[in-house]
C-alpha atoms as an extended CHARMM CRD file, in Angstrom:
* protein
*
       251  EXT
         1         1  UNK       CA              7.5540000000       78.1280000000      208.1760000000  PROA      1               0.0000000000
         2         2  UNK       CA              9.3570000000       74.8400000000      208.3150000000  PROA      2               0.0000000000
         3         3  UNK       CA             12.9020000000       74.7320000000      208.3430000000  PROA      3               0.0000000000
         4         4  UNK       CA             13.2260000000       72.1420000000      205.8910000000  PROA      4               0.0000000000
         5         5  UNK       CA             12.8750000000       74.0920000000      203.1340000000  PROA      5               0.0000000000
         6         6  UNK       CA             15.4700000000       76.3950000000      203.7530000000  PROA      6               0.0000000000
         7         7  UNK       CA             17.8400000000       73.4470000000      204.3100000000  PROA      7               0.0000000000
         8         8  UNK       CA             16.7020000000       72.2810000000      200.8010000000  PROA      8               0.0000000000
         9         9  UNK       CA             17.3160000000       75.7110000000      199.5870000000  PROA      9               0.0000000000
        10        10  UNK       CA             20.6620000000       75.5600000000      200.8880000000  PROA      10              0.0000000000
        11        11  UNK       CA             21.6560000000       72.8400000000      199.7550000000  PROA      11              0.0000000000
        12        12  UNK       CA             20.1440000000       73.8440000000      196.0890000000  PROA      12              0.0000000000
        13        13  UNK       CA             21.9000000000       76.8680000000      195.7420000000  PROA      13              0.0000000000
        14        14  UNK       CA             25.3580000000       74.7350000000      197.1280000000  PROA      14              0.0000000000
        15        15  UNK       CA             24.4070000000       72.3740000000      194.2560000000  PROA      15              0.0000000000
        16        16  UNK       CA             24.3490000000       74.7800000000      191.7170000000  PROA      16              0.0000000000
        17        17  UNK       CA             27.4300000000       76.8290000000      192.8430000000  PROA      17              0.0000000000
        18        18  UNK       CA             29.3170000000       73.6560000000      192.5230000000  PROA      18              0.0000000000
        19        19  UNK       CA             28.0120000000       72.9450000000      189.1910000000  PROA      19              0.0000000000
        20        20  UNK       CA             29.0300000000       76.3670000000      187.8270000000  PROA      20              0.0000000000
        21        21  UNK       CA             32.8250000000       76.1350000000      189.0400000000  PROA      21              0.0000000000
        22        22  UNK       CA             33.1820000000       72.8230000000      188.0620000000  PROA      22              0.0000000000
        23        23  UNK       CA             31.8530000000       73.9670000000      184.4400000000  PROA      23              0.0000000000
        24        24  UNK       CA             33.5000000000       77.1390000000      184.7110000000  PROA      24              0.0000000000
        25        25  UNK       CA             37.1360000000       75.9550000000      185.2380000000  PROA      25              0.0000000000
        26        26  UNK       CA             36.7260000000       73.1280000000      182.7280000000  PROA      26              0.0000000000
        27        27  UNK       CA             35.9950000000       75.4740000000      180.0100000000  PROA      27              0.0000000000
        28        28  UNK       CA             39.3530000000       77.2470000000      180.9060000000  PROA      28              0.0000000000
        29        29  UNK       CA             41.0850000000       74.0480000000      180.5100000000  PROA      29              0.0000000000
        30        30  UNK       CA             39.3370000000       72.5900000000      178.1360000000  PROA      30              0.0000000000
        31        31  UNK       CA             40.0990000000       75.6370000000      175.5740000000  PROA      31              0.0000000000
        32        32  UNK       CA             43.2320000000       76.6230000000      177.2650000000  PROA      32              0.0000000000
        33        33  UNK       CA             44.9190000000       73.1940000000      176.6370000000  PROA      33              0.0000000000
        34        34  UNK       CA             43.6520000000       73.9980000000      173.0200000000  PROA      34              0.0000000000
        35        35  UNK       CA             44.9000000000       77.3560000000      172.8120000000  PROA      35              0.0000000000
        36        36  UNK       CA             48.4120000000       76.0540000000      174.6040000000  PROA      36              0.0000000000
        37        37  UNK       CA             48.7630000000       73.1360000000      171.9320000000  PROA      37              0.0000000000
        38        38  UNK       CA             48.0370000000       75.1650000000      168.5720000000  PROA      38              0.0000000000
        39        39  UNK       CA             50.4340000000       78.0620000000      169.7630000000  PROA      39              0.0000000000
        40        40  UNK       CA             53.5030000000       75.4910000000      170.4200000000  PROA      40              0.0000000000
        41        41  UNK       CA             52.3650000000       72.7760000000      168.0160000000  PROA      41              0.0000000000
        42        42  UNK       CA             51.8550000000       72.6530000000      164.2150000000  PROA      42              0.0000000000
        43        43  UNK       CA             50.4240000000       69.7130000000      161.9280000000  PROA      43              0.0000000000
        44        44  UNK       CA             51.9360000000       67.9010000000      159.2950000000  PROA      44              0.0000000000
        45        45  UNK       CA             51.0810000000       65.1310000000      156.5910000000  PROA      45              0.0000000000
        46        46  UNK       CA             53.8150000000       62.9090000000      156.0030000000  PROA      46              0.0000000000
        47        47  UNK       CA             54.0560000000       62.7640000000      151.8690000000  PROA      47              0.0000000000
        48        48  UNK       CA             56.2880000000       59.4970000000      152.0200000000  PROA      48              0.0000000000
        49        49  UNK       CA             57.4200000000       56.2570000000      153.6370000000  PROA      49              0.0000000000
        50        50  UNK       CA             61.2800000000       57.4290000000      153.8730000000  PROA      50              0.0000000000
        51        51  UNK       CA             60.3650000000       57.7950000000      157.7710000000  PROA      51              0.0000000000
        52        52  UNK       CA             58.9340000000       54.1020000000      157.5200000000  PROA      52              0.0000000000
        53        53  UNK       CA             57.9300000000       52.6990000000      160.1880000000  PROA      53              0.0000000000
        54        54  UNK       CA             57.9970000000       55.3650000000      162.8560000000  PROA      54              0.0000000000
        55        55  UNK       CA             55.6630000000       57.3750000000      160.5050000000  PROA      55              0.0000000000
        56        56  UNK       CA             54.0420000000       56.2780000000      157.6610000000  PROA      56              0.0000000000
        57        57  UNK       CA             52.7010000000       58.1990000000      154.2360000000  PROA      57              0.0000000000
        58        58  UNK       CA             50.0070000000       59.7690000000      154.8490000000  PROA      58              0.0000000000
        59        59  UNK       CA             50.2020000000       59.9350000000      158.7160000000  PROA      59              0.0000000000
        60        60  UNK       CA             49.1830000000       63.4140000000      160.5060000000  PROA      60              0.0000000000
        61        61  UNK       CA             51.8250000000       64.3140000000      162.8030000000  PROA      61              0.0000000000
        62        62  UNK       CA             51.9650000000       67.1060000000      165.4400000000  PROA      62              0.0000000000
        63        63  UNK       CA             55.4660000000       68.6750000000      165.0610000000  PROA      63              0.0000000000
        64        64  UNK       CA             56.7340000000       71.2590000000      167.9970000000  PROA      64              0.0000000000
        65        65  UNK       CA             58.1650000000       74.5330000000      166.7380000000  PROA      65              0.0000000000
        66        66  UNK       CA             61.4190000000       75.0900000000      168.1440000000  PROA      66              0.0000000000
        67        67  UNK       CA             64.2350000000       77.0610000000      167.0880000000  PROA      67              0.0000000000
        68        68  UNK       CA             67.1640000000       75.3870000000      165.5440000000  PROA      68              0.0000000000
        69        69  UNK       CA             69.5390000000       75.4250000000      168.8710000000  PROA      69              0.0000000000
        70        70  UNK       CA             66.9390000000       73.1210000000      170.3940000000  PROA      70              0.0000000000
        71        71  UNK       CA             67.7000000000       70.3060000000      167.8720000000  PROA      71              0.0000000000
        72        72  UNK       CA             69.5920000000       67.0240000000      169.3640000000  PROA      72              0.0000000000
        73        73  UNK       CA             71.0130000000       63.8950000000      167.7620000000  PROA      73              0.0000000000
        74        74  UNK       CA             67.9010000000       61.4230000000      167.3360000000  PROA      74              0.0000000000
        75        75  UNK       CA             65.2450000000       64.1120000000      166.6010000000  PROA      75              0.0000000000
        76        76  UNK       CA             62.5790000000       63.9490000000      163.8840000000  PROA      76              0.0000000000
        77        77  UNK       CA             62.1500000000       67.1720000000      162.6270000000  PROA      77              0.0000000000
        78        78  UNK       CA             60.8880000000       68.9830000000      160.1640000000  PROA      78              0.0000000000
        79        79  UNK       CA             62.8850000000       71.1380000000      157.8440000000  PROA      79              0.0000000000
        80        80  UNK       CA             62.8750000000       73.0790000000      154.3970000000  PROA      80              0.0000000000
        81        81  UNK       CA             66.0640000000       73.5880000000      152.0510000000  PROA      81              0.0000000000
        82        82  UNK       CA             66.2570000000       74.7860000000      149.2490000000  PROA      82              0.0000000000
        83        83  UNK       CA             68.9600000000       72.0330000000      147.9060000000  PROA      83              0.0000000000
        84        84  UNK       CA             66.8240000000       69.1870000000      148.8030000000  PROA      84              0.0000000000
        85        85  UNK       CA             63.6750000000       71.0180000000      147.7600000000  PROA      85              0.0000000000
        86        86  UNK       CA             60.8410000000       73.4520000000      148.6120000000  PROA      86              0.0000000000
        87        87  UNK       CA             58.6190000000       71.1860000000      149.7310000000  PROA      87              0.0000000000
        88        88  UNK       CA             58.8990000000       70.1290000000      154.1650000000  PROA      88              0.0000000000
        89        89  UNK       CA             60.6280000000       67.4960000000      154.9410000000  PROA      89              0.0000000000
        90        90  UNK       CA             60.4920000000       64.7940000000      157.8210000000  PROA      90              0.0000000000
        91        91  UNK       CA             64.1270000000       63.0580000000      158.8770000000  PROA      91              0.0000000000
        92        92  UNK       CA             65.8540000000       61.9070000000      161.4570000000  PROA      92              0.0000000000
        93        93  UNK       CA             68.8870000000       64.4920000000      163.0650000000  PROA      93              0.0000000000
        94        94  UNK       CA             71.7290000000       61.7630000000      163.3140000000  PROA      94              0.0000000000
        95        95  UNK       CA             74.6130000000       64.2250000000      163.8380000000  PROA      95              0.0000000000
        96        96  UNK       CA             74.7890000000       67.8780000000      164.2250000000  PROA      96              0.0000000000
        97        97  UNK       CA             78.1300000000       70.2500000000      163.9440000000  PROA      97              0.0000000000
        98        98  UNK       CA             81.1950000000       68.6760000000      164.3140000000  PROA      98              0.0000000000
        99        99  UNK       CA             80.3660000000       65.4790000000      164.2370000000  PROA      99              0.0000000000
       100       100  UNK       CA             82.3150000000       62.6970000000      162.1220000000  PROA      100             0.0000000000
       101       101  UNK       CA             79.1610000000       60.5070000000      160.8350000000  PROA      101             0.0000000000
       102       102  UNK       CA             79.8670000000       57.0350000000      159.2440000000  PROA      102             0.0000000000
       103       103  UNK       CA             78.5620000000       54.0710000000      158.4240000000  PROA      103             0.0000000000
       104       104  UNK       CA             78.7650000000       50.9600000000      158.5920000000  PROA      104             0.0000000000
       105       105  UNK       CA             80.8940000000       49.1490000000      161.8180000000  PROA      105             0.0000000000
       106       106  UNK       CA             81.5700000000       45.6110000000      162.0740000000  PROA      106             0.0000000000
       107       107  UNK       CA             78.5780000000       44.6370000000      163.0390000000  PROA      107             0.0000000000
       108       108  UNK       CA             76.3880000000       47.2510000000      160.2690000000  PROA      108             0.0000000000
       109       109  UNK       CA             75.7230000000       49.9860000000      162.7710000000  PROA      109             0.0000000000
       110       110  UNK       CA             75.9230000000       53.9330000000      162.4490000000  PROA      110             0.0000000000
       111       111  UNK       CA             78.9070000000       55.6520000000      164.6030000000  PROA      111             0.0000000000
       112       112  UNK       CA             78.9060000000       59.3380000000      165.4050000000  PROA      112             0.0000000000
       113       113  UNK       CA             82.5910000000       60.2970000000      166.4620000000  PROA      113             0.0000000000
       114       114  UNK       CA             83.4770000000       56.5000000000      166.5930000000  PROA      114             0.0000000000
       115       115  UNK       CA             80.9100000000       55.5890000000      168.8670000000  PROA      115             0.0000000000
       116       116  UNK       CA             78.2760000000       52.6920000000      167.0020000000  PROA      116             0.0000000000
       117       117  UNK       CA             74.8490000000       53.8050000000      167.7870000000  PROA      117             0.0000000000
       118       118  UNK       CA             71.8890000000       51.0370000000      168.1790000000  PROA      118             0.0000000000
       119       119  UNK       CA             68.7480000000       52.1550000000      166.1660000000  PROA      119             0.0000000000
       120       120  UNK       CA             65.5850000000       50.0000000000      167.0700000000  PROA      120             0.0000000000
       121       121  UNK       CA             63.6040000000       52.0250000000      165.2090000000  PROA      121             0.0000000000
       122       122  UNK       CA             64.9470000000       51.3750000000      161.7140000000  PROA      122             0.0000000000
       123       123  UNK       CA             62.6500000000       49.2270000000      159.2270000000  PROA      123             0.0000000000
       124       124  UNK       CA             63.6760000000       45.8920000000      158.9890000000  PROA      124             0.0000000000
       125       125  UNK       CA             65.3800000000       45.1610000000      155.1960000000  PROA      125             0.0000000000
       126       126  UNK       CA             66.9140000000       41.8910000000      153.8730000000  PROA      126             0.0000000000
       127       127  UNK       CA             70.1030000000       40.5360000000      155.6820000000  PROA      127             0.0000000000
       128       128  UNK       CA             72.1830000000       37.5170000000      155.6900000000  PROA      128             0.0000000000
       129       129  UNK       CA             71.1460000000       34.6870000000      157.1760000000  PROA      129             0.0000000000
       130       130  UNK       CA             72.0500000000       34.7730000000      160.9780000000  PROA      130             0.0000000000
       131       131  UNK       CA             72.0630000000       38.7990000000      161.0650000000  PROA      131             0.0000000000
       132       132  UNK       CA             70.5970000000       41.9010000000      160.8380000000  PROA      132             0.0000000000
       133       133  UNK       CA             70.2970000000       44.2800000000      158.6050000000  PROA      133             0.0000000000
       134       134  UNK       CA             73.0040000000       47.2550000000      158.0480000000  PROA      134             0.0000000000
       135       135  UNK       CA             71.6690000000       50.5620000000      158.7840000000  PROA      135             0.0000000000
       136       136  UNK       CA             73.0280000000       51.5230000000      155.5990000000  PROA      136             0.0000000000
       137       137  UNK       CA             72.3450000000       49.8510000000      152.1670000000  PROA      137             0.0000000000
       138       138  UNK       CA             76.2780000000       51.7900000000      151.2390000000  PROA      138             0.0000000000
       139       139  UNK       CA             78.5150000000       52.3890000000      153.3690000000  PROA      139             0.0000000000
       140       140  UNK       CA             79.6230000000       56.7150000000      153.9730000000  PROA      140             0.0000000000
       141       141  UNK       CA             81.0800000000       58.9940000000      156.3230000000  PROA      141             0.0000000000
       142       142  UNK       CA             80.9190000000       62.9310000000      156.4370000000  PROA      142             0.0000000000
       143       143  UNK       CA             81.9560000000       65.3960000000      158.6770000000  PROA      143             0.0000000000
       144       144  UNK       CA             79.0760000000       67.9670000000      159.9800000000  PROA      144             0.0000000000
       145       145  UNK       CA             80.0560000000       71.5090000000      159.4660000000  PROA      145             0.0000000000
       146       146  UNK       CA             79.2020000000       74.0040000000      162.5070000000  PROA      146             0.0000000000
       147       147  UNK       CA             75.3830000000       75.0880000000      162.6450000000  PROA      147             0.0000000000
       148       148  UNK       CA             74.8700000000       72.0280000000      160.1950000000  PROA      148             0.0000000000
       149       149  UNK       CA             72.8950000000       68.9170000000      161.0490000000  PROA      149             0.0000000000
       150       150  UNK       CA             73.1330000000       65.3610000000      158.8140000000  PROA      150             0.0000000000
       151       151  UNK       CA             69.7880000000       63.6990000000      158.6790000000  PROA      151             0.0000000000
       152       152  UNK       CA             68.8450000000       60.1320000000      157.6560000000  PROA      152             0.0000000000
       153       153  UNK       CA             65.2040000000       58.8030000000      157.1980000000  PROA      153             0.0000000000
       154       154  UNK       CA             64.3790000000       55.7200000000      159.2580000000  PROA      154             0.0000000000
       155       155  UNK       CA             63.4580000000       53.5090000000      156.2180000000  PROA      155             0.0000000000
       156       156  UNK       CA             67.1120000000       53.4850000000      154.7550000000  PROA      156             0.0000000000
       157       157  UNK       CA             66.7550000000       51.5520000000      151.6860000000  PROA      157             0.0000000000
       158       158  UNK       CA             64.9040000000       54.3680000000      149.8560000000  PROA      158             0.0000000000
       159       159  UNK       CA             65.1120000000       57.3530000000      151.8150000000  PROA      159             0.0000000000
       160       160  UNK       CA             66.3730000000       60.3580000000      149.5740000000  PROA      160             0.0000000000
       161       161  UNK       CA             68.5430000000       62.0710000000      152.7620000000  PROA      161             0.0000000000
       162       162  UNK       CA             71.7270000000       63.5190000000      153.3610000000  PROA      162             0.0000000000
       163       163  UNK       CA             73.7980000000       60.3730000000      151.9340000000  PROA      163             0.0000000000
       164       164  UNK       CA             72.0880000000       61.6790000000      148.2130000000  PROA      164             0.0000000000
       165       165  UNK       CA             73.9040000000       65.2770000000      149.3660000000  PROA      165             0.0000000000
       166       166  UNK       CA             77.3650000000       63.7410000000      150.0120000000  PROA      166             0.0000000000
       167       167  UNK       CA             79.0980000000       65.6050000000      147.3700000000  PROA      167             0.0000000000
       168       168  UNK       CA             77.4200000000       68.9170000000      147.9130000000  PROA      168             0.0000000000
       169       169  UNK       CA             78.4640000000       71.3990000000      150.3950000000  PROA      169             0.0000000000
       170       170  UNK       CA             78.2520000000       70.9310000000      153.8220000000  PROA      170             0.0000000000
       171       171  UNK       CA             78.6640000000       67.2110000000      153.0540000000  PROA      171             0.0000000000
       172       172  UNK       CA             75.0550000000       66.2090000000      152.8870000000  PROA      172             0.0000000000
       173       173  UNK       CA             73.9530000000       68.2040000000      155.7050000000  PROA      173             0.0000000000
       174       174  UNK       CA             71.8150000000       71.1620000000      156.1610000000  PROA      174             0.0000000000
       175       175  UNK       CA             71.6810000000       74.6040000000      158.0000000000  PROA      175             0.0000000000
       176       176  UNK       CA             69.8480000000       74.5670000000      162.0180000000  PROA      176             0.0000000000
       177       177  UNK       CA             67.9090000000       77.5040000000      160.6240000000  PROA      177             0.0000000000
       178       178  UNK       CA             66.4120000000       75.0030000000      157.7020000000  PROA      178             0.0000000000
       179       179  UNK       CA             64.5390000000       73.3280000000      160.7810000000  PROA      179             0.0000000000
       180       180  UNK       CA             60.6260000000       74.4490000000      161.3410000000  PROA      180             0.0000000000
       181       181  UNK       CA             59.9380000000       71.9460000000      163.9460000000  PROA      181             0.0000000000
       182       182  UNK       CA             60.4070000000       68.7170000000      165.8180000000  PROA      182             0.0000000000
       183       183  UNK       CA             57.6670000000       65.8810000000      165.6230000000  PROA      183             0.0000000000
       184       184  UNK       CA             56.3970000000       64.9930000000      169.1570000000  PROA      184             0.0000000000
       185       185  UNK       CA             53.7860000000       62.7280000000      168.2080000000  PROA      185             0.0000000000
       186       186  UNK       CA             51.4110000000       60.9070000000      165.1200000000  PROA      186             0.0000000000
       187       187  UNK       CA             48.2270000000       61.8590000000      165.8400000000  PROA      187             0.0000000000
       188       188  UNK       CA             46.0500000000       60.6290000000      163.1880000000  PROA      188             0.0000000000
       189       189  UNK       CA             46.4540000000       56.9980000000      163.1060000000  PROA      189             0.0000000000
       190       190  UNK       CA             47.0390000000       57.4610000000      167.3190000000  PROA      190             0.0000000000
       191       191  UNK       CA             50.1440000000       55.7290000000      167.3330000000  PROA      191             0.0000000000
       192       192  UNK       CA             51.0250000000       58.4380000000      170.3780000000  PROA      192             0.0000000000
       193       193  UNK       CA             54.6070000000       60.0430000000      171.3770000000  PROA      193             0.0000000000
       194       194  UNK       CA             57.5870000000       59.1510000000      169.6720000000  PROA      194             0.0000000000
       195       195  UNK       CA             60.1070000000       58.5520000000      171.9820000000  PROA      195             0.0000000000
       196       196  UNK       CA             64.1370000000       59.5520000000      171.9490000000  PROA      196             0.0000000000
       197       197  UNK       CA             66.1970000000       57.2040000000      171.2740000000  PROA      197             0.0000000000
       198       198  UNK       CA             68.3870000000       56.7410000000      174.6010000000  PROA      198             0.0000000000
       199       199  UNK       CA             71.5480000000       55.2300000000      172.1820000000  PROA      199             0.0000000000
       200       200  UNK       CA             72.0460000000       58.9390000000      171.4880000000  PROA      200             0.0000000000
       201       201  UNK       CA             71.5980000000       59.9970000000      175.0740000000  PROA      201             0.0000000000
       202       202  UNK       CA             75.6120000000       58.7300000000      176.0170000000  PROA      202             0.0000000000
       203       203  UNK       CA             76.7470000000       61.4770000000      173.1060000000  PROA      203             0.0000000000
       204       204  UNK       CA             77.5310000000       65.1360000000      174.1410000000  PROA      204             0.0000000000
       205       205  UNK       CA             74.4490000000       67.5790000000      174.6620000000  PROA      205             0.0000000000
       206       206  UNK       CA             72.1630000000       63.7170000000      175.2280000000  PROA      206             0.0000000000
       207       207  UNK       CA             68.8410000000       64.0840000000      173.6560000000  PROA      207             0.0000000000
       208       208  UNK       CA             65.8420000000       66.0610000000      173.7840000000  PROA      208             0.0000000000
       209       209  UNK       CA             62.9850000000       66.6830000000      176.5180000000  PROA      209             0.0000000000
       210       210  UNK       CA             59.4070000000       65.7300000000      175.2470000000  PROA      210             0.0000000000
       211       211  UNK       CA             57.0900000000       68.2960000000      174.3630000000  PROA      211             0.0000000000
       212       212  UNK       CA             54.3310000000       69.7010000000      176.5460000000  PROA      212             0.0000000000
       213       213  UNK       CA             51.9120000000       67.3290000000      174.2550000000  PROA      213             0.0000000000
       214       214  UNK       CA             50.9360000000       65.2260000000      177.1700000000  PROA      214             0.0000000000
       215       215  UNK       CA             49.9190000000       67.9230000000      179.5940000000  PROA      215             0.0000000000
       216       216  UNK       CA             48.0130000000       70.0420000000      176.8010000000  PROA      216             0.0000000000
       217       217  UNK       CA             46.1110000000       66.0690000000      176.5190000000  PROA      217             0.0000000000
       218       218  UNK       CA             45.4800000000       65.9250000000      179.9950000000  PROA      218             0.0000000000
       219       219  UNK       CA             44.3870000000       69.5350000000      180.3690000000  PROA      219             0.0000000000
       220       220  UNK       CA             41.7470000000       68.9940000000      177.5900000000  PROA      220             0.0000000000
       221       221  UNK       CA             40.4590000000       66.0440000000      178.9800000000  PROA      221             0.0000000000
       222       222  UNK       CA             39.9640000000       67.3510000000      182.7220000000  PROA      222             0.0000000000
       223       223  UNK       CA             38.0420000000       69.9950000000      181.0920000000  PROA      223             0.0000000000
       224       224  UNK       CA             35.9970000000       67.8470000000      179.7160000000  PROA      224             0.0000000000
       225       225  UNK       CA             35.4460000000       65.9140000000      182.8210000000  PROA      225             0.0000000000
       226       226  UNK       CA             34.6150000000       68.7570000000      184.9770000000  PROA      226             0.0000000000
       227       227  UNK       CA             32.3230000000       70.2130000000      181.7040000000  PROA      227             0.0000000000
       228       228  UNK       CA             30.1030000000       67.3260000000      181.6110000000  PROA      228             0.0000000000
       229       229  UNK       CA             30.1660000000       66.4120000000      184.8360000000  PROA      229             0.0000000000
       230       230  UNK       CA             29.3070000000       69.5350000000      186.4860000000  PROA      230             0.0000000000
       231       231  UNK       CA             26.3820000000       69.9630000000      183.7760000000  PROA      231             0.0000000000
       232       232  UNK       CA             24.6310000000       66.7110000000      185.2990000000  PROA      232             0.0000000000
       233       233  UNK       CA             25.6320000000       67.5690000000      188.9860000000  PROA      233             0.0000000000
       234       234  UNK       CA             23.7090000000       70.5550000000      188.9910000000  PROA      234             0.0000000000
       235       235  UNK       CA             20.1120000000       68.7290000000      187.7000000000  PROA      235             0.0000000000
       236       236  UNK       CA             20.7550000000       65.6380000000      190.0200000000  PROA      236             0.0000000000
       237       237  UNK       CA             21.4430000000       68.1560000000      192.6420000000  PROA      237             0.0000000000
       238       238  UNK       CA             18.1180000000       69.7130000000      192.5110000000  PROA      238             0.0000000000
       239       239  UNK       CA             16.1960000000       66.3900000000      191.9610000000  PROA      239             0.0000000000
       240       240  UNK       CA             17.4120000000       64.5280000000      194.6830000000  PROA      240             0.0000000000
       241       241  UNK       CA             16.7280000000       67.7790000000      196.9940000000  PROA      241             0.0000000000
       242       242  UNK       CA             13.1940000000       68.0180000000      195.7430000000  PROA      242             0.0000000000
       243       243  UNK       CA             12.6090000000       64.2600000000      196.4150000000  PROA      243             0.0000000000
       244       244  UNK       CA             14.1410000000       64.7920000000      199.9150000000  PROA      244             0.0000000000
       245       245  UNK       CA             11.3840000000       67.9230000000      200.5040000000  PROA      245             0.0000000000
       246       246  UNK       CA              8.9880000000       66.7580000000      203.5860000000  PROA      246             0.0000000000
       247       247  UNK       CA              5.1220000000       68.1470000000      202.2100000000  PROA      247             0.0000000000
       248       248  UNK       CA              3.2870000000       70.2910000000      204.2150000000  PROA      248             0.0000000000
       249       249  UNK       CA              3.2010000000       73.7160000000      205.6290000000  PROA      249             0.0000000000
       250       250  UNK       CA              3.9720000000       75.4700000000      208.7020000000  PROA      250             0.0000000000
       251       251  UNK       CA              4.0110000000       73.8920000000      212.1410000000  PROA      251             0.0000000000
């Protein structure tokens, strides 16, 4: 018998081994990056545009759960109380416990503990000519109790937030425990991650890592990679080996 067939054989059986890891280990990352993101992640609907225009109404958002010692200044998270309502809630954590919070400096900025803090991410609202808006429509200050947090929503000329709250206890601000989770990113329109805002990252405790989002991403889409492409290694393999095959029989 020729030895050429056994070569093809080889090679055949290589081709097919190949195939079957690369398939095998995309399936484990393909649903383990799955697995990975609905254990740490939850999903949320927005209901209104008091986050406006980091995340709009009806924008799907994944949220990270995390315990309320996690939070930091310049988180969006979301949170149920039962003075503000029983329905979640998305804001923005502008001060946690012991914080003075005011509003507005000089130049219409927020301070926490004196120090103004620059918020890009506000929605733009009317202003006199030659400046910029206030990031308050009224001006307030409150002191956060321990374990408290004071939240503001990013569109500040109608969000219903801890300013509404100012004469309740706790000064507008609610317990760490009232906090289910922290939104990472909007996922439906892709708008992507939302980043931390570095003008909190100076203040004591700075701000927050991102979530694991990206790598659970990544891990999905390897699988996929390796899934599809070891599926048409393995039948290219073989073909190209056949077509390689010299006829004939013994010699």
């Amino acid at each position: 018998m020729s030895g050429t067939g056994r070569k093809e054989d080889g090679r055949g059986r290589f081709g097919a081994m190949v195939s079957g890891l690369a398939v095998a280990v995309g399936c484990v990352l393909f649903l383990g990056g799955f697995v990975w993101a609905a254990v740490v992640y939850q999903p949320y609907t927005v209901p209104t545009a008091s986050m406006s225009p980091t995340v709009n109404p009806g924008d799907r958002v994944l949220a990270e759960r995390i315990d309320g010692a996690e939070v930091r200044r310049g988180d969006v998270v979301v949170f149920t109380d039962q003075v503000w309502g029983s329905a979640p809630m998305v804001k923005r954590v502008v001060g946690i416990g012991g914080d003075e919070v005011a509003c507005c400096d000089e130049e219409g900025r927020l301070t926490v503990n004196g120090t103004p803090v620059d918020e890009p991410y506000l929605a733009s609202g009317p202003a006199a000519p030659g400046s910029t808006a206030p990031a308050s429509p009224q001006d307030f200050s409150a002191t956060v109790p321990q374990g408290q947090i004071f939240l503001l929503g990013d569109e500040r000329a109608t969000s219903l937030d801890s300013r509404v709250h100012l004469q309740d206890a706790g000064e507008g601000s609610v317990p760490l425990s009232a906090v289910q989770a922290r939104v990472d990113a909007v996922a439906w329109p892709v708008n992507g991650m939302i980043d931390r805002p570095s003008s909190f990252a100076a203040l004591p405790g700075g701000v927050s890592a991102a979530g694991p989002l990206p790598l659970q991403v990544g891990a999905i889409l390897v699988g996929v990679a390796l899934i599809l492409g070891g599926a048409v290694y393995g039948p290219v393999a073989a073909r190209l080996a056949r077509r390689k095959t010299v006829p004939g029989g013994a010699r």
